[in-house]
Structures are given as structure tokens and as C-alpha cells.
VOSELUM-328447 format. One line per 2 residues: their letters; for each residue z, y, x of N, C-alpha, C. Coordinates in steps of 0.1 Angstrom, whole numbers, plus 5000, padded with zeros to 4 digits. Example, Ala and Ser with C-alpha at 12.3 -4.5 7.8 and 13.67 -1.06 7.14 Angstrom:
REM residues 2
AS	5078,4943,5132,5078,4955,5123,5078,4967,5132 ~ 5071,4978,5128,5071,4989,5137,5079,5000,5129
REM end
This chain:
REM residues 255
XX	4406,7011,1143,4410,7006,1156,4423,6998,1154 ~ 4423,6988,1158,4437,6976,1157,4444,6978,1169
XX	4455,6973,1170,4465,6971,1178,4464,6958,1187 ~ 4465,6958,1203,4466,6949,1217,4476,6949,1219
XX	4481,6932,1216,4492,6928,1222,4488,6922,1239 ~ 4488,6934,1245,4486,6934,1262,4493,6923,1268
XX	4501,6912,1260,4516,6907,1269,4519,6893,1257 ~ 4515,6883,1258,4523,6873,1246,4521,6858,1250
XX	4529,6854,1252,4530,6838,1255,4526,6826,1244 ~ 4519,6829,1235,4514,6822,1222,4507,6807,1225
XX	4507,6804,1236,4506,6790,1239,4521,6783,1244 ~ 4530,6792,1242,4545,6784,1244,4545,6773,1235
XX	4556,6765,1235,4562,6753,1229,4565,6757,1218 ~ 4571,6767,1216,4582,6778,1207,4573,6777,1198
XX	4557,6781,1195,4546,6779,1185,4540,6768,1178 ~ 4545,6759,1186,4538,6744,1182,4537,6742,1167
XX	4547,6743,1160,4543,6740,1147,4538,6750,1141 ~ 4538,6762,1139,4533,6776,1137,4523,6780,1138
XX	4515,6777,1152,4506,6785,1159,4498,6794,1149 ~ 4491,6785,1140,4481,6788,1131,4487,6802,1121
XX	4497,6800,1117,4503,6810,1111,4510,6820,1118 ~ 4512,6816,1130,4513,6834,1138,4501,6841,1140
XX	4491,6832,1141,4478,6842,1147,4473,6846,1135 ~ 4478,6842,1120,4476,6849,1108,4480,6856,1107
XX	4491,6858,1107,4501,6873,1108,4501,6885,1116 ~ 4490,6875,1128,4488,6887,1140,4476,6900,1135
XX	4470,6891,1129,4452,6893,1126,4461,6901,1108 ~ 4468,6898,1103,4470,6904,1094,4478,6916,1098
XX	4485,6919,1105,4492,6932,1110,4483,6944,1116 ~ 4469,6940,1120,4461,6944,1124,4457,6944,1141
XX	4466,6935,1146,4459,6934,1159,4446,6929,1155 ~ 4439,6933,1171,4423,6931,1172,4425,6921,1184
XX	4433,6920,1194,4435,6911,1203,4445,6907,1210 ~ 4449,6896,1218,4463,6891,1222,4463,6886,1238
XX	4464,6895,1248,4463,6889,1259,4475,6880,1267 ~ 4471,6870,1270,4475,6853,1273,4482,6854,1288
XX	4495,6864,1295,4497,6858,1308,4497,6846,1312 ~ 4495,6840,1327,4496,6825,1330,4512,6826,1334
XX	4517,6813,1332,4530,6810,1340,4528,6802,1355 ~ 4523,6789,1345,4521,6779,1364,4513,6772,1354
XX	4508,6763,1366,4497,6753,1367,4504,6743,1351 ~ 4514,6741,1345,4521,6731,1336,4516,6738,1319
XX	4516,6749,1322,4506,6755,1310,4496,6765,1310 ~ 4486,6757,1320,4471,6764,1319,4465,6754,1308
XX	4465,6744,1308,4455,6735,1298,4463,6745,1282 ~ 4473,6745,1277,4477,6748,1266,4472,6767,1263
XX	4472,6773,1274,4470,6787,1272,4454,6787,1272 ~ 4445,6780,1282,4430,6782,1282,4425,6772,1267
XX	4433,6765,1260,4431,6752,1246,4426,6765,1239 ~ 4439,6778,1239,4442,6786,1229,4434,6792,1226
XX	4429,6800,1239,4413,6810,1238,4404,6805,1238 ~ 4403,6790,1239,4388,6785,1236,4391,6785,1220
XX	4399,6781,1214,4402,6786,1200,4400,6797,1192 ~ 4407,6804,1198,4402,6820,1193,4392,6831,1199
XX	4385,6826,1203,4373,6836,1213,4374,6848,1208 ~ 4370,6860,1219,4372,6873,1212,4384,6874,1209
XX	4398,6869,1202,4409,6874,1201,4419,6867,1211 ~ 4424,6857,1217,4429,6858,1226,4423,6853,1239
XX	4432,6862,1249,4424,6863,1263,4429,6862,1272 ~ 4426,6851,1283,4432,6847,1290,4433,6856,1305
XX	4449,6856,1309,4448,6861,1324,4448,6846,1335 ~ 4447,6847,1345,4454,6838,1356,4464,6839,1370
XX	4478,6835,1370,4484,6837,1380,4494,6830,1375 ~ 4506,6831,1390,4519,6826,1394,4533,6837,1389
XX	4535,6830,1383,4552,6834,1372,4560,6837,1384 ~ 4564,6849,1390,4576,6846,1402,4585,6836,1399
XX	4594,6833,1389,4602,6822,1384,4595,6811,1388 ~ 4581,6809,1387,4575,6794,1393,4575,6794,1401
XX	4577,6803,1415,4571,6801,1428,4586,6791,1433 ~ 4582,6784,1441,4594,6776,1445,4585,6771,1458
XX	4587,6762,1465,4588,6759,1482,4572,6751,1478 ~ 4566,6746,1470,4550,6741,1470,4544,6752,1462
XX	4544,6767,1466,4538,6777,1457,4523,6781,1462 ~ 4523,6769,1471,4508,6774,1478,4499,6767,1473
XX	4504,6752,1468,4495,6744,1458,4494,6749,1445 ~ 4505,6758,1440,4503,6769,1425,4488,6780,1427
XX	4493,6786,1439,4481,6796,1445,4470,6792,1446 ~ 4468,6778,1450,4453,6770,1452,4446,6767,1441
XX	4452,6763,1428,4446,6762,1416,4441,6769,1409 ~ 4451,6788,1413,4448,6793,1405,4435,6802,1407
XX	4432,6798,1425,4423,6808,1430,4407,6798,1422 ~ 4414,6787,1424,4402,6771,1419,4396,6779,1407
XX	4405,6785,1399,4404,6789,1385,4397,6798,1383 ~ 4403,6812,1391,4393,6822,1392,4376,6818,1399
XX	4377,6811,1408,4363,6807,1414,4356,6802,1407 ~ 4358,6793,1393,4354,6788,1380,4347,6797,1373
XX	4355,6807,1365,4352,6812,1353,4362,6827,1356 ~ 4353,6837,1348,4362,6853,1347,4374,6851,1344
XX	4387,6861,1345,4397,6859,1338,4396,6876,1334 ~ 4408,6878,1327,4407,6895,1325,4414,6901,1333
XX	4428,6890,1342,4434,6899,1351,4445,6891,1356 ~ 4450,6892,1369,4459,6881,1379,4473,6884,1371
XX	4477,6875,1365,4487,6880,1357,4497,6865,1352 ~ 4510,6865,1348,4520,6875,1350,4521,6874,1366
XX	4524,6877,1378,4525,6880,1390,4535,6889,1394 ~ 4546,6888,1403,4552,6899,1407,4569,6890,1416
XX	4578,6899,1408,4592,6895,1418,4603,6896,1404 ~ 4610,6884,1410,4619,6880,1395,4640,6878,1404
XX	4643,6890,1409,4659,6890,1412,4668,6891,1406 ~ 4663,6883,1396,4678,6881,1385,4682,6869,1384
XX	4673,6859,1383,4678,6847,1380,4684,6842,1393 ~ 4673,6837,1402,4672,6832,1419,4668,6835,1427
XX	4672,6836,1439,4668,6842,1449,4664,6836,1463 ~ 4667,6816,1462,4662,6811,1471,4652,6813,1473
XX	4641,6815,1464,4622,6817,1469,4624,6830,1471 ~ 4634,6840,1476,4630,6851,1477,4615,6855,1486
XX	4614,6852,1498,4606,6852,1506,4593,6844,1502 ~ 4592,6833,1494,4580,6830,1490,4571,6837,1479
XX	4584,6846,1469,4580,6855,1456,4568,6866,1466 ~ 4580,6874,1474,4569,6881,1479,4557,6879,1489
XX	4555,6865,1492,4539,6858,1497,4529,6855,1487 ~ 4538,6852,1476,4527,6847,1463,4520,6866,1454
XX	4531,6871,1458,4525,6889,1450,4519,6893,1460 ~ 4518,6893,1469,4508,6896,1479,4495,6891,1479
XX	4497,6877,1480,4483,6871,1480,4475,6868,1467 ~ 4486,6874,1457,4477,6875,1439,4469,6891,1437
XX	4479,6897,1447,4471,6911,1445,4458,6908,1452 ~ 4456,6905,1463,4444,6901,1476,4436,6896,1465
XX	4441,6887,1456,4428,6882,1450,4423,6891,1439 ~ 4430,6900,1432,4426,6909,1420,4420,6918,1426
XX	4420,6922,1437,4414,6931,1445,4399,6920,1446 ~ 4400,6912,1455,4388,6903,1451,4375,6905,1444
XX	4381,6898,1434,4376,6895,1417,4373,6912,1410 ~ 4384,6921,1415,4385,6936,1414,4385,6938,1393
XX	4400,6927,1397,4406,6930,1380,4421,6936,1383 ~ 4426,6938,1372,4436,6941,1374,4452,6934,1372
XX	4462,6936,1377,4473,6927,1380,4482,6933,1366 ~ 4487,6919,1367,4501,6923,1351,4518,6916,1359
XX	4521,6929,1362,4531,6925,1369,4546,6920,1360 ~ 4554,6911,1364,4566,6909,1359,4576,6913,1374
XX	4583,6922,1365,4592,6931,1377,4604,6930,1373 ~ 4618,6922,1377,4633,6918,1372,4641,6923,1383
XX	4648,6934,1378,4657,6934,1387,4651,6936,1406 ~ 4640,6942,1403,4631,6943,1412,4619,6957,1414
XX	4628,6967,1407,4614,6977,1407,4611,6986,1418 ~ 4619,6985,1430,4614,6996,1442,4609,6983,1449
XX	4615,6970,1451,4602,6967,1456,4589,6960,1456 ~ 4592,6959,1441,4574,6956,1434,4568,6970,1432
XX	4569,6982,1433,4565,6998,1437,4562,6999,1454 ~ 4574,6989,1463,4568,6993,1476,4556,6981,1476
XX	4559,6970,1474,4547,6960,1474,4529,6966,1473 ~ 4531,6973,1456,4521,6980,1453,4513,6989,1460
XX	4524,6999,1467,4518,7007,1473,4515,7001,1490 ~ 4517,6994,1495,4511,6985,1506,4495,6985,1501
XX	4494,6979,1490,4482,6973,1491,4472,6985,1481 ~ 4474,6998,1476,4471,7004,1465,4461,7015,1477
XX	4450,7011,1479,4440,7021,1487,4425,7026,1477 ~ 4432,7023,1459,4428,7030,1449,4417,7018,1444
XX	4413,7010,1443,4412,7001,1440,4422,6991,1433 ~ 4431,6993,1430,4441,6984,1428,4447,6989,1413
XX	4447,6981,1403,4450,6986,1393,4459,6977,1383 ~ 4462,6981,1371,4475,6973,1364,4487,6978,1360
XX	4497,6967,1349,4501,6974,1343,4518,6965,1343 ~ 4533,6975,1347,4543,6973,1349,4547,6964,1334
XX	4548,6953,1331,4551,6944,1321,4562,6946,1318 ~ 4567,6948,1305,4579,6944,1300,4588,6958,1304
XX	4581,6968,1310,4589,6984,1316,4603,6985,1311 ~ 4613,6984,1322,4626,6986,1323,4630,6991,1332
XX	4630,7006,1335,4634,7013,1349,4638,7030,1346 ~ 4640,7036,1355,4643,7050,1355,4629,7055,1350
XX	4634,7070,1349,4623,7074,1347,4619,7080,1359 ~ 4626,7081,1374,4616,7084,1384,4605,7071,1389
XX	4617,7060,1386,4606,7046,1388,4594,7051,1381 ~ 4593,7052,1367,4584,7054,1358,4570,7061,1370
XX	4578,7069,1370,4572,7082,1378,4558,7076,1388 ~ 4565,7070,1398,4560,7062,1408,4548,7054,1405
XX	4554,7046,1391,4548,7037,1392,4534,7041,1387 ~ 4532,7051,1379,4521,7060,1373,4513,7067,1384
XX	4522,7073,1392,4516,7075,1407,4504,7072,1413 ~ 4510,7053,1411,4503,7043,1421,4492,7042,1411
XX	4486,7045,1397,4475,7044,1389,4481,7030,1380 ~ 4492,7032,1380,4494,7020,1368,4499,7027,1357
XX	4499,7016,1344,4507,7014,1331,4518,7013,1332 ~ 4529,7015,1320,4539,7008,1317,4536,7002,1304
XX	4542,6989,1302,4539,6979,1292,4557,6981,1282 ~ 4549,6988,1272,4563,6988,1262,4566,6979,1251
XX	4576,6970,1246,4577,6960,1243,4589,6961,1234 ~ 4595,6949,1225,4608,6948,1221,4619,6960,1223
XX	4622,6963,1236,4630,6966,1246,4635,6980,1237 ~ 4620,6987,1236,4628,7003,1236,4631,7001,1216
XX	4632,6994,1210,4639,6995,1200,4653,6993,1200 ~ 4654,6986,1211,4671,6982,1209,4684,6997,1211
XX	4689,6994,1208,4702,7004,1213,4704,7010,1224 ~ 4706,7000,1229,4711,7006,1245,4698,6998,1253
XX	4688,7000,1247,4678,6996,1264,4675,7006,1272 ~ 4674,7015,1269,4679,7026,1274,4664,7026,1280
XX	4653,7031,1273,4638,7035,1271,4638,7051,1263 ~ 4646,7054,1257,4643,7069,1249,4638,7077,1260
XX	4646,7078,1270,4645,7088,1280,4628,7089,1284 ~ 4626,7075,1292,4615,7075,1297,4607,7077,1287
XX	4604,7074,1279,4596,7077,1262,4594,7089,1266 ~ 4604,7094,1259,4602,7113,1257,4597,7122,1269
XX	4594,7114,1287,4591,7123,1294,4577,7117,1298 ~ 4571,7102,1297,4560,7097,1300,4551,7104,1288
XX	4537,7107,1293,4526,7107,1282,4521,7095,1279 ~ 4517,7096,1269,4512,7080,1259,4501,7076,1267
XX	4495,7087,1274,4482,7084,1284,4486,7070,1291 ~ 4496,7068,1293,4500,7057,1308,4509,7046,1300
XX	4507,7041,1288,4513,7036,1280,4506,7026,1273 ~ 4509,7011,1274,4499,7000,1266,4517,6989,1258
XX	4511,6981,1249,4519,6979,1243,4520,6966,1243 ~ 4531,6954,1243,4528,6943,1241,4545,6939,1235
XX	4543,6924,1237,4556,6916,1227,4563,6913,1241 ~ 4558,6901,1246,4563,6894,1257,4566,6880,1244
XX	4565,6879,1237,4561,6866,1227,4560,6856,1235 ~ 4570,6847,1236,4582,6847,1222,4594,6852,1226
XX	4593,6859,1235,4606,6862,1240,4611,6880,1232 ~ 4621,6887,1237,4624,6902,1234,4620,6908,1219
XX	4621,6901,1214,4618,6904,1196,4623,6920,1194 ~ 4618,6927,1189,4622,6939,1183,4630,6940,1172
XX	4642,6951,1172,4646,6952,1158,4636,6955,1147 ~ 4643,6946,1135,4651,6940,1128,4652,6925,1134
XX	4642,6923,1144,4644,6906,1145,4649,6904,1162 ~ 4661,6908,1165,4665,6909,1176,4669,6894,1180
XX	4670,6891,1187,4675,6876,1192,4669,6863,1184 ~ 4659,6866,1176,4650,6856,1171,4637,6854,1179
XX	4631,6847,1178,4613,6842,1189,4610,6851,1177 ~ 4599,6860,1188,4589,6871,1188,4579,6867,1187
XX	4571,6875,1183,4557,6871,1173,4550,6884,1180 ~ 4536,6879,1179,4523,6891,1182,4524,6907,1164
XX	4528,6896,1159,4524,6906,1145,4539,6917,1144 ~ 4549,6916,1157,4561,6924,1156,4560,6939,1165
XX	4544,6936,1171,4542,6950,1175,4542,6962,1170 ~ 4538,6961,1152,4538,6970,1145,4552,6974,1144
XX	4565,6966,1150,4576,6974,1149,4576,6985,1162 ~ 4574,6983,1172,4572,6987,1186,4565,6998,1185
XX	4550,6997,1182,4545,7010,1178,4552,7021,1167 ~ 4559,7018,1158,4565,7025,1151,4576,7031,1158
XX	4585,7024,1163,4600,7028,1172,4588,7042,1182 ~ 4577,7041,1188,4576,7050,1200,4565,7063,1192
XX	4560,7060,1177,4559,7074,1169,4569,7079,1167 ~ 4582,7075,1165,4596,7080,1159,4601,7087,1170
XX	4596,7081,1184,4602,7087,1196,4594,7100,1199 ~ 4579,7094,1200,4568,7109,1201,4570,7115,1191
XX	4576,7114,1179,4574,7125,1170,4561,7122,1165 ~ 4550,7115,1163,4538,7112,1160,4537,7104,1148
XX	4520,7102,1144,4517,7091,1136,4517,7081,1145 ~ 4518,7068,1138,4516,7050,1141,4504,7054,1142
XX	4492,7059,1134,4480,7061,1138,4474,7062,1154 ~ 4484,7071,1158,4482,7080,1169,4486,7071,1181
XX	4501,7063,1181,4505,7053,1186,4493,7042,1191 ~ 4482,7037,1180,4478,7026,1178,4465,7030,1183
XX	4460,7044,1179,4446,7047,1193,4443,7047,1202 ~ 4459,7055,1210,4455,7059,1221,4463,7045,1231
XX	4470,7040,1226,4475,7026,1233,4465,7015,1235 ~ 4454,7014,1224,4447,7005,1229,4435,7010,1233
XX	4431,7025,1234,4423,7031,1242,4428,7023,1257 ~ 4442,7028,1257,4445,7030,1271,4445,7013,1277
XX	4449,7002,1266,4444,6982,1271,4431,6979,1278 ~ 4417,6993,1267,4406,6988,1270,4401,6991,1282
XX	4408,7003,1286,4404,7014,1297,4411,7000,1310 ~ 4422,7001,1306,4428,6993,1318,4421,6976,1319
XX	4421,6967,1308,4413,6953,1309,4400,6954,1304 ~ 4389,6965,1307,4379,6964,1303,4374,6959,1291
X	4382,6958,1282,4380,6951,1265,4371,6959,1256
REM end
């Protein structure tokens, strides 16, 4: 059983001369697959190029980046529903609420996560949320619309561990990444009190690189540091890390 990078931007710019030789390195590290969030409508053609490329290993989601949503987010929303009405996706994704950077679309972030959940509910896939600076109310968001049908997984996990709590509650994941290697990200805690049950793994590629390659562009094949950092934390084998995490991808994106 190989390792799912649940979370990688491998149609970024950042790859262009590379590409070929990261998805070497991915497939050499032993991932089995690389799932593709959408940003906006400016790189769907490069992310859908990618998985018509690698069929079977990377896999495309569709949705609205909160960072994209800006005052024409309804013509973002129209395309992407155009998209799903097209062809399957595996899940409405990246989607959610981003209060770190800006806060003028505040009010449009939360009409675009609303109406992306409506449609995963729809389609009845599951959402991949990006949550900044924003996790009680992408947790109250959820739970509005969470009448058990509703499913997915907290991207990029950076919160308490009662957040944690909650967000497991509502029948979601947390997506562990880069993050809990660093020093002070301050993930041990939540580690040591979450079961691996509610736990899927990804990069966020090219962004959040894990130590040893901290502040350098992130790669799909650096998961094998990530799963190592959270045996060290379980006290486990990487074996064990790398079962039950992508048990837990398949269980959640039907893979």
C-alpha cells in the first residue's frame, strides 16, 4: 500500500520546468496517488492538462480558492458548477474561508462556502476545505449544513485540539502536512490526542515543505517526511502511518 498526497498543487508555475521529474520522485517515494485542489477558473486548463496526463495517479477536485473569491465570484461559481455538470470530480475542493490575508470579500467567502458545500451535497462528494485564520467559523459554516450527508476533510490542520475535536464531530478529517514537523507549529499536542482513524496526509505542494526542506517549494515525494514526523509522534511504524492514512483518503474520496 503507497502513500496519498490528499492536498498538492502540482500544476503550479513553481513545476514548470520539473514537472516530469517531481511526479518521478513522487511515484519513486511510493505514493500511489496525488490529489489536484482547484484554485480559480486561471488554472483549471493546467490542473485538468495534468490528470489527463497521469490518469489513475493524479486526481482532479473542483472549486473556489477563498483567496479567489473577489466581487465577480459568481462567474467563478458558474464555471465551476459548468464543470461538475461535465464530468465527475472527486470532491469540491480547495473551498472554505481565508482571514489572514483580506477581508474585503469577507461576506462573499462565506456565499461561495455555502454554495460549494450545496453543490457537494449535490454531486454527494466530499469538500476539501482551506480554513486561515478561520476555524470556528468554517466549524459553524459546517455544521449549518452537516445533516450527515456532508463529508470532508479540514486541509492543511492548524487549530486546538478542541477545534480538532469538533471538527471530527461533524464526520470530518484533519489533513496533516509540512506543519507538524516544524518546531513551534504547535501540532504535537493535537497528534498525541487525535486517533490516526480521523487523519489523511498531504503536502499542500509547493507550498509548507517539511523539515529538512523548510522554506524551500514542496514536493509530493516530501510526504515520506510527514509520515515519518507522525510515527515518531504515535510512537508507531511509517508502515502503520502509511495504511491506515490512506485507508482513511480511500474511505473519505472513494479511491
Amino acid at each position: 500500500m503507497g502513500l496519498i498526497d490528499t492536498h498538492a498543487h502540482l500544476y503550479s508555475k513553481q513545476f514548470n520546468n520539473d514537472r516530469s521529474e517531481i511526479l518521478g520522485r513522487a511515484r519513486e517515494a511510493g505514493l500511489e496517488k496525488v490529489l489536484l485542489p482547484a484554485i480559480d477558473s486561471s488554472t483549471h486548463d493546467a490542473m485538468l492538462e495534468l490528470e489527463q496526463q497521469n490518469p489513475e495517479f493524479c486526481i482532479s477536485m473542483m472549486g473556489l480558492h477563498p483567496c479567489s473569491v473577489n466581487a465577480d465570484y459568481e462567474t467563478e461559481l458558474r464555471i465551476i458548477e459548468d464543470h461538475f455538470a461535465s464530468r465527475p470530480f472527486i470532491a469540491v475542493g480547495e473551498i472554505g474561508l481565508d482571514f489572514y490575508w483580506d477581508l474585503t470579500f469577507k461576506e462573499q467567502q462565506f456565499k461561495a462556502f455555502h454554495r460549494q458545500i450545496e453543490l457537494a451535497l449535490q454531486y454527494k462528494v466530499p469538500i476539501a476545505i482551506h480554513s486561515r485564520n478561520a476555524n470556528d467559523e468554517s466549524i459553524q459554516v459546517v455544521t449549518e449544513h452537516q445533516k450527515g450527508g456532508l463529508k470532508g476533510v479540514f486541509h492543511c490542520f492548524s487549530g486546538t485540539v478542541t477545534q480538532a475535536k469538533q471538527m471530527i464531530d461533524l464526520g470530518f478529517y484533519l489533513g496533516i502536512g509540512g506543519v507538524v514537523t516544524f518546531k513551534n507549529g504547535g501540532l504535537d499536542k493535537v497528534i498525541e490526542e487525535i486517533d490516526l482513524d480521523h487523519l489523511v496526509l498531504e503536502t499542500d505542494a509547493p507550498y509548507l515543505a517539511p523539515v529538512p526542506f523548510r522554506g524551500k517549494r514542496n514536493e509530493s515525494s516530501y510526504l515520506t517526511h510527514v509520515a515519518q514526523k507522525l510515527a515518531d509522534l504515535k510512537q508507531t511504524s511509517v508502515q502503520k502511518i502509511v495504511e491506515q492514512t490512506t485507508l482513511n483518503a480511500q474511505n473519505l474520496f472513494g479511491l
